[in-house]
C-alpha positions, -999 to +999 in steps of 0.1 A: -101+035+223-069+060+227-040+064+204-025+039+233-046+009+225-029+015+183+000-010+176+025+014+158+054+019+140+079+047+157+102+060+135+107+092+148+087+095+181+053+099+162+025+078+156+027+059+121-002+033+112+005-003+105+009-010+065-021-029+051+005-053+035+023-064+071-005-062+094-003-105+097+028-094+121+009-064+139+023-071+176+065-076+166+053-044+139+054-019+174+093-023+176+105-043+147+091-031+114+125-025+096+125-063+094+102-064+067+121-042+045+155-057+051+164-067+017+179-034+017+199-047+050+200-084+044+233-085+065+208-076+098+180-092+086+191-127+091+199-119+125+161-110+139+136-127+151+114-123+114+146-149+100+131-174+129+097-173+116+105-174+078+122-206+089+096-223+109+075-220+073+103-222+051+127-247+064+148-253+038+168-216+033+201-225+044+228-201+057+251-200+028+216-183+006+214-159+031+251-154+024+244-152-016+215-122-005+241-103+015+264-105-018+234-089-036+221-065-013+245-037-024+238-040-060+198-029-053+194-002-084+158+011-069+132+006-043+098-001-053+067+005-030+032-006-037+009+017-012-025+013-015-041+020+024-030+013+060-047-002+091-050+007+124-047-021+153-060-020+185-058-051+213-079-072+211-089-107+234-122-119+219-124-148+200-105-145+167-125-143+133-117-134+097-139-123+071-126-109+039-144-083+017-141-099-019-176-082-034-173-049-022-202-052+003-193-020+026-187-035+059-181-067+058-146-074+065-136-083+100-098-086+110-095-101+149-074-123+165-071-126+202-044-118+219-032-107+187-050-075+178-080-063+158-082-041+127-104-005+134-116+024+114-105+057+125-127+089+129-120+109+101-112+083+079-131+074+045-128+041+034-135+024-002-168+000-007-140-028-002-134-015+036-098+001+026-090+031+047-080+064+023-054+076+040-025+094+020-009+106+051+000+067+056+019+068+019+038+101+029+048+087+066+059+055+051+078+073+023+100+095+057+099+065+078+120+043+049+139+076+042+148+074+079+159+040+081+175+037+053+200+066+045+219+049+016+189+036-003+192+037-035+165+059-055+124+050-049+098+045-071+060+046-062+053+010-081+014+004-076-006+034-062-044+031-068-084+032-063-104+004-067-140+010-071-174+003-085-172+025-118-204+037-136-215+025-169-203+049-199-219+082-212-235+086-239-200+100-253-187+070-239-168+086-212-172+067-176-173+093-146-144+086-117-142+122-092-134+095-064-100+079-083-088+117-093-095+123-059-076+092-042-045+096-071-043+140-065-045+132-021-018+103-025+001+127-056+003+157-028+018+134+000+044+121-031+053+155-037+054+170+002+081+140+008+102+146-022+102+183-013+115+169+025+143+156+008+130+118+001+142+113-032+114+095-052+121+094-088+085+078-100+053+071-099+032+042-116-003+046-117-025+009-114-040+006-134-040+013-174-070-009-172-097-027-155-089-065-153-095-097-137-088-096-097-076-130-082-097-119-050-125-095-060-135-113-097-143-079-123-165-065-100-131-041-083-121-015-113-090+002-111-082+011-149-078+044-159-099+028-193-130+010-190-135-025-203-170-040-208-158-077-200-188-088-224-174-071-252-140-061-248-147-022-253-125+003-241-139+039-230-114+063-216-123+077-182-120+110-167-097+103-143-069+091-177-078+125-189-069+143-159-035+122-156-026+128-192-032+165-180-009+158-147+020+141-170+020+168-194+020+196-169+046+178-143+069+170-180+068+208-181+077+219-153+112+195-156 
């Protein structure tokens, strides 16, 4: 495989990996990925192929709503971005097939649809037991490439930025060990900080989680708190990596 066989984004002449969350459009993705983020330029948005889709599956949006989103596009106070990984797509023609990692088997996810395009790991590349590429360079070229596009966006907010992983029990102090999520949240924290320094103006960021929970796709078996729950008991024990980010906070409200 070469960089040729990726299906890209090209904001500014430079390879950018497909977002996790808009890969189910990888092929119009190569030239048309502003689409997806058109609430900021509902006037356009209307006007692209993406509105012809969103009908097809939504046929009853008329044209005077898209004339009541135009009214409200202007009065957008913030943009929020959830980033948690991005994929890489290469062509594909073999027979489609979908298999979704819900248990956090390591390599069992499969993304390919023919003709469409398949989902690959990239040398270089760690992913998470759930098959999720680590890749902070993804959040920091998505941050430039909406900076880009968007010129008159209003201020941005990192809304959901995380690691889900397979946590140990507690300690006998009943602290739980996480290196790998202060890891994952000091890589993506770096790339946050690089683009603001570039001039992106990024105002916040929100941590997920402030506890582990109930997952609609992976059950309790994902953990992305930075407090452990024992789902038998209710406990919480505080983790390493909420020590560490009550460290960050304190040192980043400092330096204000």
């Amino acid at each position: 495989m070469t960089r040729d066989d990726i299906i890209i984004c090209d904001p500014e002449g430079e390879y950018f990996p497909l977002v996790q969350a808009l890969k189910g459009q990888v092929i119009r993705l190569a030239t048309d990925s502003k689409d997806y983020l058109n609430p900021m330029d509902i006037q356009l948005s209307h006007k692209t192929e993406l509105m012809e889709d969103i009908r097809r599956v939504m046929p009853h949006i008329k044209d005077s709503d898209m004339e009541e989103l135009a009214k409200a596009a202007p009065r957008n106070d913030m943009f929020g971005l959830n980033y948690y990984q991005s994929a890489f797509i290469a062509a594909y023609d073999g027979e489609s097939t979908n298999s979704f990692n819900g248990t956090g088997d390591k390599g069992t996810s499969c993304f390919k649809f023919k003709g469409v395009g398949q989902q690959v790991d990239m040398p270089g590349i760690p992913t998470t037991d759930w098959d999720w590429l680590i890749y902070p360079q993804g959040l920091y070229d998505t941050l430039k490439h909406i900076s880009a596009t968007y010129p008159n966006l209003p201020v941005i907010y990192i809304t959901e930025n995380g690691l889900g992983h397979k946590d140990p029990e507690p300690d006998a102090n009943g602290i739980v060990a996480d290196p790998e999520r202060i890891d994952f949240v000091d890589q993506h924290m770096e790339k946050v900080l690089r683009a603001r320094a570039e001039g992106v103006d990024v105002q916040g960021y929100f941590i997920w989680s402030l506890q582990d929970q109930f997952s609609w796709a992976n059950g309790y078996n994902k953990r992305y708190g930075l407090f452990y729950i024992d789902f038998d008991t209710q406990k919480r024990y505080i983790k390493q990596s909420a020590l560490w980010y009550k460290e960050l906070a304190d040192t980043m409200a400092d330096a204000q």
